[in-house]
Each structure stands twice: as structure tokens, then as C-alpha cells.
C-alpha positions in Angstrom: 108.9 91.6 128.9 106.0 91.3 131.6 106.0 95.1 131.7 105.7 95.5 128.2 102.9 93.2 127.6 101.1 94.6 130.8 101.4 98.1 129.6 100.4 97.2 125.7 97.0 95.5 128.0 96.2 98.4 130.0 96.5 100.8 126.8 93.8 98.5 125.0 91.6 98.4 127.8 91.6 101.9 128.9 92.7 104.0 125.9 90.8 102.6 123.3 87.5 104.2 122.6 84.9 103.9 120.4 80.9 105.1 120.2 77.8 103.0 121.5 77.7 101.5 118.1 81.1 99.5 118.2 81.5 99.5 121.6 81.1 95.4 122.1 83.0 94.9 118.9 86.0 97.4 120.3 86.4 95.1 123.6 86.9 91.7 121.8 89.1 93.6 119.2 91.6 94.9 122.3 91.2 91.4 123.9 92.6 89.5 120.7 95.5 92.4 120.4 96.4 91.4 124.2 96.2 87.7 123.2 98.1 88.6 120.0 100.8 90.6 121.4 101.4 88.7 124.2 102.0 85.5 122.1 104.1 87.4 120.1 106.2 88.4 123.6 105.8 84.6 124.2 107.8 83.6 121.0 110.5 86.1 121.6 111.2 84.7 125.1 111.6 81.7 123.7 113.6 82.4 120.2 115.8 84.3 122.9 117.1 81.7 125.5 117.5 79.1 122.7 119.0 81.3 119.7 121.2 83.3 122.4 123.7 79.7 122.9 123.9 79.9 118.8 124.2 83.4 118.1 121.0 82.9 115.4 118.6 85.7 116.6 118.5 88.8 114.9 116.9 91.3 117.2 116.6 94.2 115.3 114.6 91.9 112.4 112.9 90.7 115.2 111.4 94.0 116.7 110.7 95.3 112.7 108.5 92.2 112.8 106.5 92.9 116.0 105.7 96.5 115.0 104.9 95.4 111.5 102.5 92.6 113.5 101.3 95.9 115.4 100.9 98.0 112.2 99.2 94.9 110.6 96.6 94.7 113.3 96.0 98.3 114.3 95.1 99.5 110.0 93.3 96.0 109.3 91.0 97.3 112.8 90.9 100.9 111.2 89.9 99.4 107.8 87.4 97.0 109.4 85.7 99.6 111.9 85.0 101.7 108.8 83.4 99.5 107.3 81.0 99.1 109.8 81.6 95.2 109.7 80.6 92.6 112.9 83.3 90.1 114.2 86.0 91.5 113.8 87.6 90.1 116.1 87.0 86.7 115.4 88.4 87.2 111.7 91.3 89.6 112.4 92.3 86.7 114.6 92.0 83.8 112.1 93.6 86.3 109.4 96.8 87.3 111.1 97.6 83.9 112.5 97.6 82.7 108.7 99.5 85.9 107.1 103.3 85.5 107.4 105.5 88.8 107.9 106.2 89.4 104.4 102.5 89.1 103.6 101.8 91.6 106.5 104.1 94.3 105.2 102.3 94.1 101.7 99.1 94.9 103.1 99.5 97.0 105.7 101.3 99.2 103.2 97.8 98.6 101.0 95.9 100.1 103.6 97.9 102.6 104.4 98.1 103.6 100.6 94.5 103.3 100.6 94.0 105.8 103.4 96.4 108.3 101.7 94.6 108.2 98.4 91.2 109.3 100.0 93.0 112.1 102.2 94.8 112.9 98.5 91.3 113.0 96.6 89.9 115.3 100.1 92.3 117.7 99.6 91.7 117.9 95.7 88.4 118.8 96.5 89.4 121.6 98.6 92.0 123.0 97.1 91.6 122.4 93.3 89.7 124.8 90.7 88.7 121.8 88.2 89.9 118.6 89.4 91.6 116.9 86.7 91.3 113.4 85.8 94.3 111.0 86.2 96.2 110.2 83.0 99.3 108.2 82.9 102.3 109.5 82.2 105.2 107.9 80.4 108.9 107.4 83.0 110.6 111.2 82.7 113.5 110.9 80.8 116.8 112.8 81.1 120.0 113.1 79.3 123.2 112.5 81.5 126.1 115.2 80.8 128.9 113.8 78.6 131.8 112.8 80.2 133.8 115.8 78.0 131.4 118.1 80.2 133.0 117.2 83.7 136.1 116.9 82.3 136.1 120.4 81.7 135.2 121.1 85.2 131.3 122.1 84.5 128.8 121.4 86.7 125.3 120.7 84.5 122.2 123.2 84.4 119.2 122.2 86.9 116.2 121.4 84.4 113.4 123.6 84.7 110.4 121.7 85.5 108.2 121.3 82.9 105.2 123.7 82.3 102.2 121.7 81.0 102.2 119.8 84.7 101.9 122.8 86.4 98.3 122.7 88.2 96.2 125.5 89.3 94.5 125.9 93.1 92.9 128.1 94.8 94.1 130.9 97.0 93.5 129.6 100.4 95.7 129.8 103.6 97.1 126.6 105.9 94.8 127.3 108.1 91.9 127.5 105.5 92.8 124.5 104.0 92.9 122.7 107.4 89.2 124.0 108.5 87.7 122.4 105.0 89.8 119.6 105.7 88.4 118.9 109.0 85.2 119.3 107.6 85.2 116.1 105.4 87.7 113.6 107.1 86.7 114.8 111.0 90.0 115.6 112.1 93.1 118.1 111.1 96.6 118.9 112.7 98.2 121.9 114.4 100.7 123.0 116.0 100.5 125.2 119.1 102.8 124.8 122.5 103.3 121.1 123.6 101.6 120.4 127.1 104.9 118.6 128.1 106.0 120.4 131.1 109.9 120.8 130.5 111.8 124.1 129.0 113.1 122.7 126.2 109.4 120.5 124.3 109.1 123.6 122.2 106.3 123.2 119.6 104.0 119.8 119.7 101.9 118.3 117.2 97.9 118.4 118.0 94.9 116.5 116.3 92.1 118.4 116.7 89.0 116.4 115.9 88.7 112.6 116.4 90.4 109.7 114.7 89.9 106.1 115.3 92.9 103.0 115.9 95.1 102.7 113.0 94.3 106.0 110.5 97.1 107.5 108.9 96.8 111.0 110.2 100.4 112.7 109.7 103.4 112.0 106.9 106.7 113.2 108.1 108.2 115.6 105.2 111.5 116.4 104.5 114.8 115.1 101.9 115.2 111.3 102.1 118.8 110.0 102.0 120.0 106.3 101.8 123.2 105.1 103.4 125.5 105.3 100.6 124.1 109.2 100.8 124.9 109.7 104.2 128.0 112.0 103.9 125.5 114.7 102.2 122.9 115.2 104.6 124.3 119.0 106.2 126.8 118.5 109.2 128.0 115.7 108.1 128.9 113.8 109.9 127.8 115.5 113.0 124.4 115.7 111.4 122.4 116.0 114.8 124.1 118.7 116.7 121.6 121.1 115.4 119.0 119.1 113.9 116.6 117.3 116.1 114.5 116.6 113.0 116.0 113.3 111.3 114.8 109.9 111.7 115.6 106.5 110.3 113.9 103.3 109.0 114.7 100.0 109.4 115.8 99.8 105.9 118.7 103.0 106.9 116.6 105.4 104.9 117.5 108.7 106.8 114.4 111.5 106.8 115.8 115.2 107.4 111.9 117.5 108.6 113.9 120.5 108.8 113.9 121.7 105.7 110.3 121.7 105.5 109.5 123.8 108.3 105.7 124.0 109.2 105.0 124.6 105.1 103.6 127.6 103.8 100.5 129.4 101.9 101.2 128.0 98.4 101.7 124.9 96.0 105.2 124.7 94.5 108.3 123.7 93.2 110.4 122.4 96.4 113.9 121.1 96.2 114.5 120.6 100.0 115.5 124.4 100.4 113.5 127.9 99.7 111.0 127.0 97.3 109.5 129.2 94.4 106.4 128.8 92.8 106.2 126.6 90.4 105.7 129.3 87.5 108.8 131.5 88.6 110.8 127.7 88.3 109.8 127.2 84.5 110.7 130.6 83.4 114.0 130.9 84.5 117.3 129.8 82.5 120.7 129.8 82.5 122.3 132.3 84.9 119.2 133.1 87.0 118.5 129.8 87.5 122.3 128.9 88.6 121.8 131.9 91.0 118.5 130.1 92.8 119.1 129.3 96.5 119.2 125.7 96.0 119.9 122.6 98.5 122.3 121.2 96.3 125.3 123.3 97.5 126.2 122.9 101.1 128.9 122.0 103.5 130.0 118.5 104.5 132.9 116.8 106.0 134.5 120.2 105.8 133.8 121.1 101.9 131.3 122.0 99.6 129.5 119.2 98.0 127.5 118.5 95.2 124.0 116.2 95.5 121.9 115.5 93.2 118.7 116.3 94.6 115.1 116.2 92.8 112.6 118.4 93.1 109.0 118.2 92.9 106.0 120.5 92.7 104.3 120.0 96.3 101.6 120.8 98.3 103.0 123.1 101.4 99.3 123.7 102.8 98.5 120.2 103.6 97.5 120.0 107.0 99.0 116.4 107.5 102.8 116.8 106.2 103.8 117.9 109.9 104.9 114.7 112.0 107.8 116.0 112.2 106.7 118.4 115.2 105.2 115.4 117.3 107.2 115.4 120.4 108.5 112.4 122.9 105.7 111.3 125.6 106.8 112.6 128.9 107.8 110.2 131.8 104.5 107.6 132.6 102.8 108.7 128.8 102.0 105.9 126.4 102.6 107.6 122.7 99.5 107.4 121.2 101.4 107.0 117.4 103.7 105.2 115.7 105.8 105.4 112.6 105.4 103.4 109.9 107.4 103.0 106.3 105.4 104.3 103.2 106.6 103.8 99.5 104.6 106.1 97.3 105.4 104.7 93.6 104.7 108.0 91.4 103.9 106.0 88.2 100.3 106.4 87.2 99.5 108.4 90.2 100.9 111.7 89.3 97.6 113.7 91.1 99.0 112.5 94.3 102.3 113.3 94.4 102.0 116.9 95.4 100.6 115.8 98.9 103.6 113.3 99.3 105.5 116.0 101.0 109.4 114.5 100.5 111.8 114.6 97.8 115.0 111.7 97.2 117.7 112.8 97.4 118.9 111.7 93.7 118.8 107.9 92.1 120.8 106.0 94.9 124.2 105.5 93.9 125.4 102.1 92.9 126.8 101.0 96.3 126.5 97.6 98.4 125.6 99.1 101.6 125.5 96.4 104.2 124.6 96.8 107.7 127.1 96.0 110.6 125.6 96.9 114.1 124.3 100.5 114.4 126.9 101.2 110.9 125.9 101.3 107.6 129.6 100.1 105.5 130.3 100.7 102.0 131.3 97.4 100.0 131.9 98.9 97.1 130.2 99.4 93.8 127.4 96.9 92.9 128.0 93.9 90.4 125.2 94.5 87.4 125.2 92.5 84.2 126.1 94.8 81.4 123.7 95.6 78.5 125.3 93.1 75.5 124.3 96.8 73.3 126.5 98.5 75.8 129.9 97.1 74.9 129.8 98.7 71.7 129.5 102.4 72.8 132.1 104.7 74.1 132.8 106.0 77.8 131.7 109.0 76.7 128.6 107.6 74.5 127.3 105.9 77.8 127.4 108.5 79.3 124.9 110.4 77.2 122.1 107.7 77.4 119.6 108.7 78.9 118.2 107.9 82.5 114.7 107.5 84.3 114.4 109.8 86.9 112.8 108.8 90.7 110.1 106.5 90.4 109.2 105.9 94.1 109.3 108.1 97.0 110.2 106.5 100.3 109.0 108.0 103.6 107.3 107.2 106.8 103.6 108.1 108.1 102.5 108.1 111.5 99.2 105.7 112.6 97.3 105.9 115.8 97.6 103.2 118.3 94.5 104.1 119.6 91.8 106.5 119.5 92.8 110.2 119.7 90.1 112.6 120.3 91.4 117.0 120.4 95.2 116.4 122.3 98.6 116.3 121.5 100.2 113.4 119.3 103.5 111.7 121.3 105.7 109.7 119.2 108.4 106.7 120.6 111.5 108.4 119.5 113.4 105.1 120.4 116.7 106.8 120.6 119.6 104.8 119.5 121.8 103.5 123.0 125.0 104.5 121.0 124.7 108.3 121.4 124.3 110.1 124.4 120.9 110.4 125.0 118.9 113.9 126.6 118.0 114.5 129.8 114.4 115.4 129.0 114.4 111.6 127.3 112.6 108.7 128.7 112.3 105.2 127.6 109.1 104.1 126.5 110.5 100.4 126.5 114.0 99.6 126.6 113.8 96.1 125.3 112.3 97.8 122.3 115.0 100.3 122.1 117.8 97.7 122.4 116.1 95.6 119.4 115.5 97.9 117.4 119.4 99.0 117.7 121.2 96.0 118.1 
């Protein structure tokens, strides 16, 4: 672990920058993420050696709480620096020593929420005719197919999406979008040929522009899937064979980029496969609509199966729905980002859900999905007390009740552990030590890596 807390010092020290102004403030900020860290490296020895003769330690909560701790310090920094406040240090320092882990998660998601909104309300700017004020909407409700309908072997219509939330922008490319965009937050994304010198890096992910420690400045698109959904995600179960675009959070959510691609030059209805504009969506029915391309059919395990995915009308211009693309660091590279989990709850903030480039993949199904090892296992259907009201309808009359559709959205963004300034983005990867991992693949930490796995 000396490594690791030696490497974590010499990024501070050498990596992060800031201008003349902050300068003195930056140095004692690094100095108490050293002290921070390395206590933090300190415990873990410790917790180690004595837990190890009981079998007590669980390693994989352990290293979720040491990047939270990271993610903690690096966006209270961001959120600090600009705000142009003096002794930082001094208070980040008393601050995190008093905020237990459960307390860190809820504000680190805060900040990073906070970020997201502003980048939401920049893009508004740019790319809406007449910005419309935010009015609450009341939970979407639909009506479940009776059980009569699947008895007779019918599969239900998609529901057009309604018209009246349909929003109109303005005609500008991805790249025009990303120039404006520049403009007021100082930074944007692209992608162009990754500087890492091996055959098979493809496509990177670049900032171009300047962005301090601990700004949000990617989301990672794509269909989310929980454990008990696993079976759908396409390939099942070899899902990675030709898909080097999924990744996992500590909570088994499962994030599939490919589907998403690099976006395109318009806003609209996306279901995880070919979208069509929003318009085109409404006004179709019956047959046409069955006939839509949709990501609802596919193959896994061998037959065709049937998900029930949710679209949503979403923005495929933004300039920051493309961590998907950020590569690996190369051999003797520190990755200058890191992923962290994001819950967007679409309840009152219907404005910003079109820049919250993911859609669930249905309402999870009512399984107890406990994790053993690297495994996610099935222990059957979860216990939930029955409505009293319920007992007096019919199979087929519960059935028909009707059902609140997605609330939240679950995803992960990607934060700067330092300052990035026009160069390419690296991300850990920490690839799982129960597959066989690439050649071109090399462990940032390994400690980490078995951790986060175990």
C-alpha cells in the first residue's frame, strides 16, 4: 500500500494545478488529501491484519468507502475553489474527519447534482427557443394489461409518448452545440484518435478547454440494467465478447454505452436502439408502431426475449453524454478521472431529464438479488405486505391497476482527480481478476482492483 499512497502524493503535488490566485490555497489542499488518504491507507492496514484472523473485513465495502472519501474530498475542493473561498484546507480537513460514510455519499451526490443542474440550465440556453419554466408534474401513470391479454398470447402496444411534453430547440449540430457550450462553462468534449500508442485504443475521449479537481465533466449514456435483469442485456450471457462498452457499480447496476454511439444532430425519443424524433413517435399507432426498430426484441441465452424498456425524449447533442469513449491510461499514466454513481430523481425536475442521457431498463422486477463474490444470485421473489384493499380484487383485477412508471434514473458521471487542461481523459477500468484480462491492460493498482472485486 506504500506505492499506492506514494503515487496518490506525487499526483497531488505534481498534477494538480491552479492559477496565481489559488496557488497557496491548492498546496495545503493536496497536502491534507496526502494526510487524508494516507490515514485512510493507515486504517486499512490495520482493519486488515486484525479482521483477516476473523474473517470480518469486507473489502469490496471497504474500497467503495475510500473512493467515496476521494469523491467526497475532490467535489467539496471543486465546490470550494469556486467559490473563491480561503482555508480550505483547514475546513475540508475538520469537515471530513467529522462526516461519516453515509453522510459523504449524500453530499457528494449533492454536489455532483448541483454541478449537473448548471451544465443542464447551460445547455437550455444554447439550445432552447424559449426556455420554459419548471412546473411539476404529477407520477405518469399506466394501466397494466389484463391477465386475459397474455393469456391469449398478446404482447401489449408501446405507448406513444405524450405530445404536450414534446419541447422545441434549435437546429444546431454536435459540434455547434459543443462550441457554445465551451463558451460558457470553459471546457467541452471530443472525440478524435486516442494518443495511446497500441493498435487496438481506437477512439479516446478529449477535454478541450480547462477544468479544475472534482467537476463533473462527462455522464456515461447508455440502458441501465440491475441484477435480476442481467439475462437481457444482448449476448447474454457472454455479454462482453463484442461489447467493450459496459460497466458496473458497486450497487450491480450494469451500464451498456453502446447503444448510444457518439449521439447525433437532434433531440428525441430514444429507447436504447435507433431513435425517431420525438414527433414521428407520437403520431404513430397500432401496426406502424409494432413495426418500429425497437430494443425490446433481441436475442438472449439463445431466444428472443421480451424487456420492458422505457424510453425517454433525450438530448443526443450534448457534448458531455460521451464517457463512454474514455480509454484505459497506458502503462506508467495516472487516469486523470474517476467514476462516480449519480441517481437523477425525475420528479419535479422534468427540464433536466433530456440531458440525463440513460434509460432503465423497466421497473426492477421483484427479486432478492444478494451478492455472493463476483455473483449476483436470485433468492427469489421479495416478501411485501399486501394492500388490506388488495385481497378483495381478482387476479385479473390486479392486474389492471395501474402503475407509476421510472421515477429515478441510475447512472454514473465521471469527476476529475485533478486539473485537466486540452488532453485526453483516462479512466481506471479496474478490470474484474475473474475474467481474462487484455493484453493492452495494465493495473493502475491492484490492491484496488482486488477490493473492489473480492
Amino acid at each position: 500500500m506504500r506505492n499506492a499512497s506514494d503515487n496518490f502524493t506525487k499526483c497531488c503535488i505534481a498534477e494538480w494545478r491552479v492559477g496565481e490566485r489559488g496557488r497557496l490555497l491548492l498546496l495545503s489542499s493536496a497536502n491534507f488529501c496526502i494526510r487524508r488518504y494516507m490515514m485512510v491507507v493507515s486504517m486499512w492496514d490495520t482493519w486488515s491484519r486484525t479482521g483477516s484472523l476473523f474473517g470480518t473485513v469486507d473489502k469490496r465495502r471497504l474500497q467503495h468507502e475510500i473512493d467515496t472519501h476521494k469523491l467526497f474530498l475532490l467535489t467539496s475542493f471543486q465546490r470550494e475553489a469556486t467559490s473563491g473561498e480561503i482555508g480550505v484546507a483547514e475546513e475540508l480537513t475538520k469537515l471530513a474527519e467529522a462526516t461519516p460514510f453515509e453522510e459523504q455519499q449524500r453530499q457528494v451526490q449533492e454536489q455532483v447534482h448541483g454541478q449537473i443542474k448548471k451544465l443542464s440550465t447551460v445547455l437550455d440556453s444554447i439550445l432552447l427557443k424559449d426556455p420554459l419554466p419548471e412546473i411539476p408534474s404529477p407520477p405518469s401513470e399506466k394501466k397494466r394489461p389484463s391477465g386475459l391479454f397474455f393469456a391469449l398470447g398478446r404482447q401489449p402496444e408501446p405507448e406513444a409518448p405524450p405530445r404536450a411534453n414534446a419541447i422545441e430547440t434549435k437546429p444546431l449540430t454536435r459540434e455547434q452545440v459543443a462550441s457554445a457550450f465551451r463558451e460558457h462553462t470553459g471546457f467541452t468534449l471530443c472525440l478524435q484518435r486516442s494518443g495511446i500508442p497500441h493498435e487496438e485504443a481506437g477512439t479516446g475521449l478529449f477535454i478541450k478547454g480547462r477544468a479544475e479537481p472534482g467537476t463533473v465533466v462527462s455522464m456515461y449514456p447508455g440502458v441501465v440494467y440491475s441484477p435480476s435483469q442481467y439475462r437481457y442485456i444482448p449476448g447474454y450471457p457472454k455479454v462482453d465478447v463484442d461489447n467493450g462498452y459496459l460497466i458496473s457499480r458497486y450497487d450491480g447496476l450494469v451500464i451498456d454505452g453502446k447503444p448510444w454511439g457518439k449521439g447525433d444532430d437532434i433531440r428525441e425519443w430514444w429507447d436504447g436502439h435507433n431513435g425517431i424524433s420525438f414527433e414521428q413517435a407520437a403520431e404513430l399507432t397500432g401496426p406502424a408502431r409494432q413495426s418500429l426498430p425497437s430494443f425490446w426484441q433481441f436475442v438472449g441465452g439463445g431466444k428472443v426475449m421480451q424487456g420492458p424498456l422505457e424510453g425517454a425524449e433525450l438530448e443526443r447533442r450534448s457534448p458531455i453524454a460521451l464517457g463512454h469513449f474514455a480509454n484505459h491510461p497506458p502503462e506508467g499514466v495516472h487516469p486523470n478521472v474517476m467514476i462516480c454513481p449519480y441517481t437523477f430523481s425525475i420528479s419535479g425536475q422534468q427540464s433536466m431529464r433530456a440531458y440525463i442521457p440513460n434509460v432503465m431498463f423497466g421497473n426492477d422486477e421483484e427479486f432478492d438479488m444478494q451478492r455472493r463474490g463476483p455473483l449476483w444470485i436470485n433468492e427469489g421473489k421479495k416478501e411485501r405486505p399486501e394492500d388490506p384493499a388488495d385481497t378483495r380484487l381478482s387476479t385479473v383485477e390486479r392486474s389492471e391497476q395501474p402503475i407509476t412508471l421510472i421515477s429515478d434514473v441510475h447512472t454514473l458521471v465521471l469527476v476529475t482527480t485533478r486539473e485537466v487542461d486540452n488532453e485526453e481523459l483516462f479512466l481506471n477500468y479496474r478490470l474484474s481478476s475473474y475474467i481474462q484480462q487484455p493484453e493492452w491492460y495494465h493495473p493502475v493498482n491492484v490492491e484496488e482492483e482486488k477490493r473492489r472485486w473480492d
